[in-house]
C-alpha angles and dihedrals in degrees: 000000000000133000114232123190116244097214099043101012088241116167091198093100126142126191117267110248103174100144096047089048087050092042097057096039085051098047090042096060093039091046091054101040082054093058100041088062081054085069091106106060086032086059101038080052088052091045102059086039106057089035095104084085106051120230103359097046088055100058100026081053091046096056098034086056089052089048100060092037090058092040095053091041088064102037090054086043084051092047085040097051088046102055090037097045084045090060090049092046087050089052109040106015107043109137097022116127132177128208114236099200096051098016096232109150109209140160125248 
């Protein structure tokens, strides 16, 4: 069955997904910002590790450890803030569409 706008009569409509767009940009961010204050042990991780060569091991292991905490920080908050945006779609804005051609958001 197909979706028509009511306003244009488009039928170039797409279901509204608000909460599970918040929720992974959210998550995202949150995700990121918690595993960027993770640096340290991250660091301290990347540190020991790249130490067999002296003074560039150490840094470029330090940074590189940040790195990846902050990276898969955001990648687990994205995942997070989906599923948990998609339950909250599935719950309050179940029927909800928007037109993509005039922008009208309406309920069908």
């Amino acid at each position: 069955m197909s979706v028509c706008c009511p306003v244009c009569k488009s039928f170039d409509v797409r279901k509204d997904d608000r909460y599970r767009s918040m929720g992974t940009a959210a998550g995202g961010v949150g995700g990121a910002v918690t595993g960027y204050s993770g640096f340290s042990a991250g660091a301290a991780a990347g540190a020991a590790i790249g130490s067999v060569v002296p003074l560039l091991g150490t840094a470029l292991g330090a940074l590189t450890g940040g790195f990846i905490g902050a990276l898969t920080g955001a990648a687990s908050g994205a995942v997070t803030g989906d599923v948990l945006g998609h339950s909250l779609d599935k719950r309050y804005t179940k029927h909800l569409y928007r037109c993509r051609k005039c922008g009208k958001l309406f309920a069908y």
